[in-house]
C-alpha positions, -999 to +999 in steps of 0.1 A: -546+058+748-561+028+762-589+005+753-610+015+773-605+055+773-615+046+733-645+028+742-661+056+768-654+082+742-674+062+715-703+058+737-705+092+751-704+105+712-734+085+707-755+103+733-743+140+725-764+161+704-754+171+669-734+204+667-747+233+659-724+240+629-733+201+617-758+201+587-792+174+588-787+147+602-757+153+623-731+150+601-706+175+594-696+199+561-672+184+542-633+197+552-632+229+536-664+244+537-684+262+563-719+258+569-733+291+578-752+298+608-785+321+600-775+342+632-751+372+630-740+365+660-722+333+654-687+335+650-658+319+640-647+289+662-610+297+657-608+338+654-644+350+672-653+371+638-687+370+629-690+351+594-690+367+563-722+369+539-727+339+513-707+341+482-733+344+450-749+312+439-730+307+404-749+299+376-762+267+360-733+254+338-758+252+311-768+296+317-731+303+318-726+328+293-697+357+292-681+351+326-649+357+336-641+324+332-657+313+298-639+351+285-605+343+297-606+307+277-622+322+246-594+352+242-566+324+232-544+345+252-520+338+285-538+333+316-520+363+332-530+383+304-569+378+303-561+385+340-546+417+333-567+428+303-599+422+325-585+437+359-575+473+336-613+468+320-635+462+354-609+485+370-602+456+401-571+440+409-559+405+398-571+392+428-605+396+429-604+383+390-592+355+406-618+352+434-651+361+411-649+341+376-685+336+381-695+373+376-712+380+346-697+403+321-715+436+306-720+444+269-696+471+272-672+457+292-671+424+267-666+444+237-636+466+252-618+431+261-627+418+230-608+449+215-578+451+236-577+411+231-574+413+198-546+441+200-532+420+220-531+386+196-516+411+168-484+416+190-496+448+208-478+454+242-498+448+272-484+481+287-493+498+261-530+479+260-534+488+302-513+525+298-491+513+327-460+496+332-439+491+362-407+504+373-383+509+407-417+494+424-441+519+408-466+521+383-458+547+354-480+558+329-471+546+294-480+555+258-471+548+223-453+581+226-425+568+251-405+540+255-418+507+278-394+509+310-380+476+315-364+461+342-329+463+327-329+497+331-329+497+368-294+487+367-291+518+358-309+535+382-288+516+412-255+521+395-263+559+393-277+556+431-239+548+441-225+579+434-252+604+444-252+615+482-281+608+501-280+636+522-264+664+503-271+683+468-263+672+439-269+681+400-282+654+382-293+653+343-312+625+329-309+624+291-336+616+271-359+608+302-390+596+280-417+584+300-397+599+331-393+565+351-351+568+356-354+604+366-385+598+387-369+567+404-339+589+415-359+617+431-374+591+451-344+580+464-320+610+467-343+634+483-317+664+480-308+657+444-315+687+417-330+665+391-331+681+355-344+656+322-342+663+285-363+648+257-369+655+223-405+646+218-426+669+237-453+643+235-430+621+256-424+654+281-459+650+287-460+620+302-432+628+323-451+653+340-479+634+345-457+606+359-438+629+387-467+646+396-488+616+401-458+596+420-437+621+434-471+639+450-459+668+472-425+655+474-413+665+443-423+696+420-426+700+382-408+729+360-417+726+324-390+742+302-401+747+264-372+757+241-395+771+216-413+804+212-449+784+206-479+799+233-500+765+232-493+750+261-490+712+267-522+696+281-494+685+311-490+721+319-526+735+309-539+752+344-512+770+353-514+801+377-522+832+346-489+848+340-466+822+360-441+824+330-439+861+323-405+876+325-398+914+331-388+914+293-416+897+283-397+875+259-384+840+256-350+836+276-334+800+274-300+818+280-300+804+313-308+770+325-334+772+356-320+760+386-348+743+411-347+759+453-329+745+482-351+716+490-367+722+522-364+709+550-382+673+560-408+685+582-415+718+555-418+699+517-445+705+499-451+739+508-451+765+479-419+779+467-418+817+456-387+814+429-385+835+406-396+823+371-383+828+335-408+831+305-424+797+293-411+778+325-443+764+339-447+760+378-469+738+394-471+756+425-484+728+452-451+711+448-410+721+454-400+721+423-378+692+423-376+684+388-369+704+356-384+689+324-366+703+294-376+696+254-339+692+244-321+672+216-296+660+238-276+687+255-287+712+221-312+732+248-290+736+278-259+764+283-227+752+288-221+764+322-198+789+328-189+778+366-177+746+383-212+751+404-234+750+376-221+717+360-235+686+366-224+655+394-240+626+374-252+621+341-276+595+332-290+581+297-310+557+284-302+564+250-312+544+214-287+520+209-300+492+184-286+493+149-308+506+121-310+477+105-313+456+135-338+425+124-350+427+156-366+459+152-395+440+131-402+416+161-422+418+191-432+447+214-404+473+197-424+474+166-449+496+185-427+517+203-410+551+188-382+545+164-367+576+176-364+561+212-350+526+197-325+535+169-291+550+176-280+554+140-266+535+115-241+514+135-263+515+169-238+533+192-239+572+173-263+584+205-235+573+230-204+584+214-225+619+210-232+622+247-195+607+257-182+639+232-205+664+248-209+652+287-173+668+296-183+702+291-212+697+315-196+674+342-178+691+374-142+673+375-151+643+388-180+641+378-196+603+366-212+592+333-232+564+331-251+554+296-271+518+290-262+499+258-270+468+240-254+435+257-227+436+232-218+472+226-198+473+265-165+474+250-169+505+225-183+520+249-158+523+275-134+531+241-156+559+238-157+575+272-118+569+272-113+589+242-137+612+255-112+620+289-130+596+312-112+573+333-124+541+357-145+532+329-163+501+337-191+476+324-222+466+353-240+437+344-279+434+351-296+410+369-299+382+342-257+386+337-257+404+304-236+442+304-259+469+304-246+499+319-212+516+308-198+545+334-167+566+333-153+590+357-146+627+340-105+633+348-097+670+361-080+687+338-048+691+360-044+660+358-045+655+322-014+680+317 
């Protein structure tokens, strides 16, 4: 630009009236901020929307009393925590924690944080604190009664993904499912999959349910198989259609294991399914039955099948694996959750060489097994599925590099002789 260009612009600035978005005086808000105009009308210079209402007027430093803010610094614990502790109490997400740290906080809602705060500083999981954890990008439901999914475990779940056919049946059996999230995460995936899960808390059945039928919605259904002759009914399965579980005999029959419907086809799921049902088998009936929940220790509760067409394709576990007297079992978040779901015996691998013994007699020939262990229990594991019949046995590492899943591939018996 030239001199003189500069100097008409200077002079015809001097003469122009202040804008109208320029505060007294004529000068202009400060970068950042927007002055706003008392009309509705006005709008945006850049994007024509009107502007938004005035943020609250926060409160004199000196009146500040239990705000967001002031709350988060006093609870001595991680900023992402307070976050997370105050989004679960004020039922809002992180973000708009983030965006009002001026609100002032309730009587009730200060003493509930206060509470889980202190939980909290004593070591107390924050899934456990919130009732939620998430897994395979969804939030599952979470109690002291089941296990925390971690992300290690979707190894796991993509390792199992590999040999399960996207667009055909297949059997798959989840053992000891606990909170539900490896069997859940699969179903999602594998539309066509027959998806059966065993645990041996009944408690942690529960909140399988609840899981599936919150997540899966009407894309997946929910059989609950008790292997018990007890008439209370779970508060999971409480509502059921009167009669849903009678059988002709009118006793318990477990001699068969319930095998879910052909799933339907896209355009038809979630219409109501009209298969038959066997005593204390509990049908929610809005869904298609895509998942079969059974209170099993191990494979105890389920038949050995007597044809090829009944065994399973792929067996997954998450079974205990740690060492009974593991030190670590005294330290951090696993001294809240169930023993029963953490120990594996006295030398840590009893629970895998137990399902490597059994999984033959429910695998079709060819069939996969795939079990996650401790980072160093990879190698007596694959000696375990060898000795078991399996062959390709083979160690997958999780994200972070550290062996976590063990598979092995079930050898026809023709070709053992």
């Amino acid at each position: 630009m030239c001199k003189e260009y500069l100097t008409r612009r200077r002079e015809g600035a001097k003469k122009n009236k202040p804008s109208p978005l320029a505060g007294e005086g004529g000068r202009r808000p400060v970068e950042g901020y927007i002055l706003f105009a008392p009309s509705r009308e006005t709008k945006y210079p850049m994007n024509g929307h009107a502007f938004p209402p005035s943020p609250p007027t926060p409160l004199p430093q000196g009146e500040r009393g239990d705000l967001l803010t002031q709350w988060s610094r006093t609870s001595e614990l991680p900023p992402l925590e307070a976050r997370a502790l105050l989004s679960h109490v004020l039922q809002v997400t992180p973000a708009w924690v983030v965006a009002h740290d001026e609100v002032t906080l309730d009587e009730i809602s200060k003493h509930r944080l206060d509470v889980l705060a202190d939980r909290r500083r004593q070591g107390e999981p924050m899934a456990y604190l919130v009732g939620e954890k998430e897994f395979w990008g969804m939030m599952f439901k979470v109690t002291p009664d089941v296990l925390i999914p971690r992300p290690d475990t979707e190894t796991l779940v993509e390792t199992a993904l590999r040999y399960i056919p996207v667009a055909q049946e297949a059997r798959v059996l989840d053992l000891g499912t606990g909170s539900g999230a490896v069997a859940i995460a699969i179903a999602c995936e594998r539309p066509y999959a027959r998806l059966y899960a065993t645990d041996i808390s009944e408690a942690a059945l529960c909140v399988a349910e609840e899981n599936a039928a919150r997540l899966l919605q009407r894309e997946a259904g929910v059989v609950s198989v008790r292997a018990h002759t007890s008439s209370t009914l779970s508060p999971c399965v409480r509502g059921c259609p009167e009669g849903a579980g009678e059988g002709a005999g009118g006793e318990d029959d477990f001699s068969t294991f319930p095998s879910p419907p052909t799933p339907l086809p896209q355009g038809e799921r979630g219409a109501t399914r009209g298969a038959p049902l066997q005593k204390n088998v509990h049908m929610n009936q809005n869904r298609s039955d895509r998942i079969v929940w059974c209170l099993s220790d191990w494979f105890s509760a389920i038949p050995v099948p007597r044809q090829n067409s009944e065994r399973f394709s792929v067996i997954v576990s998450n079974p205990p694996y740690i060492a009974a007297a593991d030190a670590h079992l005294d330290e951090g978040d696993v001294r809240f959750e169930p023993r029963n779901a953490l120990v594996g015996g006295r030398s840590g691998w009893e629970a895998l060489q137990t399902i490597a013994q059994q999984a033959p007699m429910y695998l079709q020939p060819g069939g996969v097994l795939l079990m996650e262990h401790g980072y160093d229990q990879g190698d007596v594991t694959r000696a375990l599925l060898r000795d078991a019949g399996f062959t390709q046995c083979e160690t997958v590492c999780d994200l972070a590099g550290v062996p976590r899943v063990t598979l092995g591939v079930l050898t026809p018996i023709e070709l053992m002789t």
